[in-house]
N, C-alpha and C positions, 0 to 999 in steps of 0.2 A: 044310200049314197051310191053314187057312178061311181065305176074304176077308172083308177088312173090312172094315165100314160103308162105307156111300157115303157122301162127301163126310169123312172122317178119313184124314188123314196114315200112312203106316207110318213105324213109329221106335217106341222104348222109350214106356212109358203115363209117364204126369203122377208117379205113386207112383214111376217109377222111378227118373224126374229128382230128385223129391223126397228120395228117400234115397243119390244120388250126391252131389248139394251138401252135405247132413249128415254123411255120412261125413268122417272127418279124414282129409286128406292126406299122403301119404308125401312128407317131407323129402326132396331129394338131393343133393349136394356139389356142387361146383363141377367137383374133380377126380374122382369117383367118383359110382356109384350104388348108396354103402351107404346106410344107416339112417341116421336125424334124429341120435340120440346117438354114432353110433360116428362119424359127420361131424364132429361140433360138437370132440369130443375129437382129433380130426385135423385140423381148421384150429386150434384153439390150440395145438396142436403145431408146427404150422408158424409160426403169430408170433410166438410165443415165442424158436422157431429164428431168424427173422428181425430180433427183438429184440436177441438174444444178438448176430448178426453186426454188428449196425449200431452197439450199443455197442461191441464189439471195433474197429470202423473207425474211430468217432468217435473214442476213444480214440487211434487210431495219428494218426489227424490232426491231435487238438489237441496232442499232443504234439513231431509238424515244424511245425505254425505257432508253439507255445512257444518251439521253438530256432530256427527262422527269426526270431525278435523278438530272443530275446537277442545276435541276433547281426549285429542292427542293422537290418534289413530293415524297411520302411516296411510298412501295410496291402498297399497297392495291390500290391507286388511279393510277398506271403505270398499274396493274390488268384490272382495270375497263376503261382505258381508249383504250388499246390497244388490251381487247376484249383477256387475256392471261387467260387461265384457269387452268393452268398447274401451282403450284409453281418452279418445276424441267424445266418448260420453264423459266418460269419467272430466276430463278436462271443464264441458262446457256447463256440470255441475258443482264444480267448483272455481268458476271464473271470476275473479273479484276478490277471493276468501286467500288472504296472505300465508305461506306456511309458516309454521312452525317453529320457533327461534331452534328447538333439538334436532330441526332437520338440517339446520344450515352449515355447511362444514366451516370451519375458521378460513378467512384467509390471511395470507400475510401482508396486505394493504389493509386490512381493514381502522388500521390506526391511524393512519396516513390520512384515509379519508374520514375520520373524525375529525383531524386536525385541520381538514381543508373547509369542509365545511365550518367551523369552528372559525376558522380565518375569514370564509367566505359572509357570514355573518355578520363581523367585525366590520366589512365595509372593504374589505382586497379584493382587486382586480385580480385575473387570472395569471397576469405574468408575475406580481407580488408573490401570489398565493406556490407559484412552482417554485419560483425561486429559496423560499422559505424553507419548503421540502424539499427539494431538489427530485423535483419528478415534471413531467410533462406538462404542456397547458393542454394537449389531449384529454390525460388522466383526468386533470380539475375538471374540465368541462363533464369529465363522464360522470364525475360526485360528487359535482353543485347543481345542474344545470337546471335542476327542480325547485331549487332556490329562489327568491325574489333578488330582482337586479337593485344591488345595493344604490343610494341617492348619490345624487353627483357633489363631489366634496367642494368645499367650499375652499377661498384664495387663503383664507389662514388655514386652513387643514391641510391643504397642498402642501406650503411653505414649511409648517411644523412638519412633518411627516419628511417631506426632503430633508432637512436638518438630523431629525432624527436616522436617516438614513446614509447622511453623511456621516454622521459621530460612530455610529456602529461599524460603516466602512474602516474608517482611519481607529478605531480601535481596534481592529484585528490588523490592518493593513501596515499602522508603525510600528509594534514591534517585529512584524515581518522585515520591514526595510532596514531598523535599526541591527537587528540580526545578520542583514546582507552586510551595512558598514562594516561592522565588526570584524566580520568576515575578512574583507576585500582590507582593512587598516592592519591583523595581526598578518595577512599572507604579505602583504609589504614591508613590515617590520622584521620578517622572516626574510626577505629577498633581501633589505640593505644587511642586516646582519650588526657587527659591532662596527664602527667607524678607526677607519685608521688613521695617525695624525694628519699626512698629507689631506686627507678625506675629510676632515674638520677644517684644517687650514681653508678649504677651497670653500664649503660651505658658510666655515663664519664670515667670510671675506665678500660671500654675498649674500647672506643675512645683513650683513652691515651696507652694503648697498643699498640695500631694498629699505635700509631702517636707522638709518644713521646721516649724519651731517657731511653732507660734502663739498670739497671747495669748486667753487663756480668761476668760470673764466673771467668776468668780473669783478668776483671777488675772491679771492685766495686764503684759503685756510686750509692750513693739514693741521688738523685740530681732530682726534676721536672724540666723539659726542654719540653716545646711540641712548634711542629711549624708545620704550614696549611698555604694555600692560600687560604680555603673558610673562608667568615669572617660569614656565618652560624654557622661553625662550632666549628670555633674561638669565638663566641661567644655562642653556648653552653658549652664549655669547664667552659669561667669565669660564666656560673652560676654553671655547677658541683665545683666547687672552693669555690663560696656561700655557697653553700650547704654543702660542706665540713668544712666549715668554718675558711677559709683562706678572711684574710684581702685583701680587692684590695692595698694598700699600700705595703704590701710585693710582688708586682707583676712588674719584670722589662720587659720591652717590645723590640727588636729589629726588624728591619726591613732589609731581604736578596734579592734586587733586581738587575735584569742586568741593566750593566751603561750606555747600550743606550736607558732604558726606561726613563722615568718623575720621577725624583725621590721626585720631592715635590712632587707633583699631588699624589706619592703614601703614602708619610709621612701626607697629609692632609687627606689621606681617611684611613688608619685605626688609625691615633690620633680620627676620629669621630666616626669608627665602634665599640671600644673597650671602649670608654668616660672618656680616665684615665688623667693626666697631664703630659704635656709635659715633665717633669723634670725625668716621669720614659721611657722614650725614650732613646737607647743608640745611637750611632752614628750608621747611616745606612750602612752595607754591601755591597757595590757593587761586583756585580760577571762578570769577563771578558766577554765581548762580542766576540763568537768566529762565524764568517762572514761565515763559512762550516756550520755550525748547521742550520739546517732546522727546528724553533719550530713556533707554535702556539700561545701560550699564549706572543702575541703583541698586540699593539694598546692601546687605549685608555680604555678597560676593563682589561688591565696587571697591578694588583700593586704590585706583588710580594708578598715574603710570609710575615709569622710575628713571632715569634716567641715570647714562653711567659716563663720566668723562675722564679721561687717562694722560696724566700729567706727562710731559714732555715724549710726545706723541707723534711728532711729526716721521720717525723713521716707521713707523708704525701703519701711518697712514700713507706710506708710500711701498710698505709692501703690500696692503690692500689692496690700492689701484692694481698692482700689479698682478695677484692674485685674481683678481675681479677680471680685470683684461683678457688671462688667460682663459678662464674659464669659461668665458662669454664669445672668445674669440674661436673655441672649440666648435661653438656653433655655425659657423661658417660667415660670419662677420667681422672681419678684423677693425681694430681700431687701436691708432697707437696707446692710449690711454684713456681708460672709461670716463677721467677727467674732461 
């Protein structure tokens, strides 16, 4: 070969390099020095191979950490016996397989949620089902929600079910209220205190208002007439009377009751409620029984009314008005006579 140029390099020309870099390069395996495709189809052969085994093992393993669980063995000792060191193994060998009832700590809902579900079974809705327990519709949804959606109830299942709901309300609900009467009746018995005469005069003067016979500008009568069915009441009147100073011998009594009630039964209970003598009893009233009236006051707590009238009366009923007048007039309407 000729020498070349002074001052150039020996080694391959520019063009030559230029078309070694352009050329494509031959592929080579890892394990061999075949061709780029007959490589590529012999390493997938081999993972595939490798795939195959490592499912067949996986398999063998989940299936002794399966039976090492059913057979009571904790994580830790399935860990140590099976040589797993991975918990992400440990996990996806036993994925599906429930623990243990001796691993599960107690909790203190776990009752609750017996009863929910229990209820939820039954056919309750969620707000039913809290209310029952008094816990969350949260909660319910978190310890039924695996449950089948109970069928839609039908227009007589509703209805009973309301009823039913309504009886259990007002059975805890009235003697709660009955409770409050009681309450709010003795702290006012406690405010009036014992009554002083004046303090009956005024009251019986309009009990008697409110419940007695009065003369009308029409017609005039100063005639006491008072008649009630409470014999409370009937017997504050005969002490305002007391008080008034009206004899109980001036006092004649009759008795207005319906004739299909007990009419002794009722002439023996207010001859004992009022303590007067028979002699001032007048013959009892019966009042027509009409079979269309729909009333209440039956039974064995009916004795009908009583009525009381007080022989020569008229000064009597003239301090009433006057009594009544004042009292009324206290209220900020004067009138010369309630008459």
């Amino acid at each position: 070969m000729g020498e070349s140029p002074a001052g150039s390099r020996s080694g391959p020309s520019q063009d030559t390099a230029r078309r070694r870099r352009s050329a494509p390069r031959r592929t080579s395996c890892a394990c061999c020095s075949a061709s780029a495709p007959a490589a590529a189809s012999f390493c997938q052969f081999l993972e595939l191979l490798f795939e195959y085994d490592y499912s067949n093992r996986f398999a063998e393993l989940r299936e002794q950490a399966i039976a090492l669980r059913r057979t009571g063995k904790s994580r830790r000792e399935i860990k140590e016996q099976l040589a797993i060191g991975s918990n992400a193994t440990l996990n996806e060998a036993l994925r599906g397989e429930p623990p243990q009832p001796w691993t599960l700590r107690p909790n203190a809902k776990d009752a609750l949620r017996e009863a929910a579900r229990e209820l939820r079974q039954r056919g309750l809705d969620y707000k039913r089902i809290a209310a029952e327990l008094g816990v969350s519709k949260s909660s319910v949804s978190l310890w039924v929600r695996d449950l089948p959606r109970p069928a839609r109830l039908s227009y007589e299942e509703c209805r009973k079910r309301h009823a039913e709901a309504v009886r259990r309300y007002w059975e805890a609900e009235r003697p709660a209220r009955a409770a409050d009467r009681d309450a709010i009746r003795l702290a006012a018995i406690a405010q009036a205190g014992l009554l002083s005469e004046r303090e009956i005069l005024i009251a019986g003067a309009i009990a008697y208002w409110c419940e007695g016979s009065k003369s009308k500008p029409h017609r005039r009568c100063d005639r006491i007439a008072f008649i009630n069915s409470d014999p409370a009441l009937i017997g504050f009147f005969l002490r305002f009377l007391d008080v008034a100073g009206i004899e109980r011998n001036r006092l004649v009594f009759r008795i207005y009751i319906h004739q299909s009630a007990d009419v002794e039964a009722a002439e023996t209970f207010w001859l004992a409620a009022v303590t007067a003598d028979p002699s001032q009893f007048r013959k009892t009233t019966l009042k027509k029984h009409n079979p269309a009236t729909v009333r209440r006051n039956t039974g064995e707590a009916y004795h009908g009314c009583l009525r009381i009238d007080v022989r020569r009366s008229s000064d009597l009923y003239g301090k009433i008005e006057g009594w009544a007048a004042a009292a009324m007039a206290s209220g900020g309407h004067r009138r010369e006579s309630p008459g």
